[in-house]
C-alpha positions as a Markdown table, in Angstrom:
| # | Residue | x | y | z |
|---|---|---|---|---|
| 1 | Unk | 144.5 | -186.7 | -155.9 |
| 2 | Unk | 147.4 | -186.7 | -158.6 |
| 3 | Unk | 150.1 | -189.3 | -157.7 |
| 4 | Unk | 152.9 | -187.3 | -158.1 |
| 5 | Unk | 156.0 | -187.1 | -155.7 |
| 6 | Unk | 154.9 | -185.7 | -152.8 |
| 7 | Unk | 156.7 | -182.1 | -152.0 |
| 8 | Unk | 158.3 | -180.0 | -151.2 |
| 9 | Unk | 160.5 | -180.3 | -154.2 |
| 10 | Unk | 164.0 | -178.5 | -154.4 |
| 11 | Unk | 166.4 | -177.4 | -156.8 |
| 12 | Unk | 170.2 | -178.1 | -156.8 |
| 13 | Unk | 172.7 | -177.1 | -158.7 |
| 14 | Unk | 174.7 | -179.8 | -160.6 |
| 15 | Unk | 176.8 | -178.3 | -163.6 |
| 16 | Unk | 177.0 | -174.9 | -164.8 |
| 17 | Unk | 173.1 | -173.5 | -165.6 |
| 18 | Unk | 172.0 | -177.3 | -164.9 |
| 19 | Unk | 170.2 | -178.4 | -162.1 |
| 20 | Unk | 168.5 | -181.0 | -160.4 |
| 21 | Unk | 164.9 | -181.2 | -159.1 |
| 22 | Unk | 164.1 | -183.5 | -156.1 |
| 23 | Unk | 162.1 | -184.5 | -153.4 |
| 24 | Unk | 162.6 | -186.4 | -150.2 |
| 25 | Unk | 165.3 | -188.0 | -151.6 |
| 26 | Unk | 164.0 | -188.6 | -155.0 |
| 27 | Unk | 165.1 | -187.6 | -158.1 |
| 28 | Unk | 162.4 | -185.9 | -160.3 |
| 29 | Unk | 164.5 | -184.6 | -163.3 |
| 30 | Unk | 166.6 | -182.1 | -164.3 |
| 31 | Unk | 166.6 | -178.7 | -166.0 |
| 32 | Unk | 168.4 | -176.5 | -167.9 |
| 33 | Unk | 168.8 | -172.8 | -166.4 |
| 34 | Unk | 167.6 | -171.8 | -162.7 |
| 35 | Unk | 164.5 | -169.9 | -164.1 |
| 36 | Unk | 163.1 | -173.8 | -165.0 |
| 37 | Unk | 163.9 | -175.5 | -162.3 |
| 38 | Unk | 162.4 | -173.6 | -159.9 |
| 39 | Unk | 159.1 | -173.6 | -162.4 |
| 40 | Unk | 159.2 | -177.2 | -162.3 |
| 41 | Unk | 160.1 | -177.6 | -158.5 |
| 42 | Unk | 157.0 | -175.1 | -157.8 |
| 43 | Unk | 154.5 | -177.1 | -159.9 |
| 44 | Unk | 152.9 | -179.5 | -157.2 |
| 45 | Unk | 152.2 | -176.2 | -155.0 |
| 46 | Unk | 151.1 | -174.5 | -158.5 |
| 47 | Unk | 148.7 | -177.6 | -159.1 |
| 48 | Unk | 147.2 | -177.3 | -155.5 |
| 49 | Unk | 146.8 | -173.5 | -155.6 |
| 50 | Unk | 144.9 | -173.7 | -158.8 |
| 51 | Unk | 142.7 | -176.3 | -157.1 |
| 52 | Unk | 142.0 | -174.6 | -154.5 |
| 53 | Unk | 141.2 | -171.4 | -156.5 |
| 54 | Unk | 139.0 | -173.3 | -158.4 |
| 55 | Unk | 136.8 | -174.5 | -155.6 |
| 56 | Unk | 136.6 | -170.5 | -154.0 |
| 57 | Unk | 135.4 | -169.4 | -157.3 |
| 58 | Unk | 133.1 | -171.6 | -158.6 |
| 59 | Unk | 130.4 | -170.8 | -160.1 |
| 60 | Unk | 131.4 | -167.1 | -160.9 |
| 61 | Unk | 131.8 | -167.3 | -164.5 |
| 62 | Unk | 135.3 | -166.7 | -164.8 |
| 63 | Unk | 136.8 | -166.2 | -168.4 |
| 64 | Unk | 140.0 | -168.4 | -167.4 |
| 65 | Unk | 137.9 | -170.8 | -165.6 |
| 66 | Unk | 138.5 | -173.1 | -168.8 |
| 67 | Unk | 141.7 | -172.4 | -168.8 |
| 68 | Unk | 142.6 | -173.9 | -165.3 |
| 69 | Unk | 140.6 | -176.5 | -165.7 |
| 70 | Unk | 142.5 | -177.4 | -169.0 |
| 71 | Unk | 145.4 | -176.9 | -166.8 |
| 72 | Unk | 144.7 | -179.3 | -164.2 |
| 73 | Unk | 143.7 | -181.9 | -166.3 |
| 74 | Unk | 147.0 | -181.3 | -168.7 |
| 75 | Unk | 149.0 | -182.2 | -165.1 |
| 76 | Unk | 147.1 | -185.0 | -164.1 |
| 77 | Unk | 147.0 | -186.6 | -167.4 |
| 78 | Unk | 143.6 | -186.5 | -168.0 |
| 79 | Unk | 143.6 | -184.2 | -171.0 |
């Protein structure tokens, strides 16, 4: 299990095309332009969808089975 803030995480508007990202009262960061804050406020659901796409499909071979692997690992610092 990755030890990342807990979500859901949310976005918020703070300056003109800047926002913040947060969850349960934390502060995870901030990004420029709406577009990437919601991509980085989606990741912990992104990380547990690929996870769990992972286990339905295993063993089937799949050409971007190395890729989500790579992804997983790239998020969980293991790569």
């Amino acid at each position: 299990m990755s030890k990342h803030t807990p979500g859901p995480w949310s976005t918020k508007q703070i300056l003109n095309r800047h926002y913040e990202i947060s969850a349960g009262g934390y502060w995870i960061g901030r990004a420029r332009g709406l577009e990437n804050a919601r991509l980085i406020a989606a990741a912990p659901l992104l990380l547990e969808a690929l996870k769990a796409l992972l286990e339905e499909t295993e063993g089937c071979m799949c050409s971007s089975e190395g890729q989500a692997r790579s992804a997983i690992a790239a998020a969980e610092g293991k790569s």
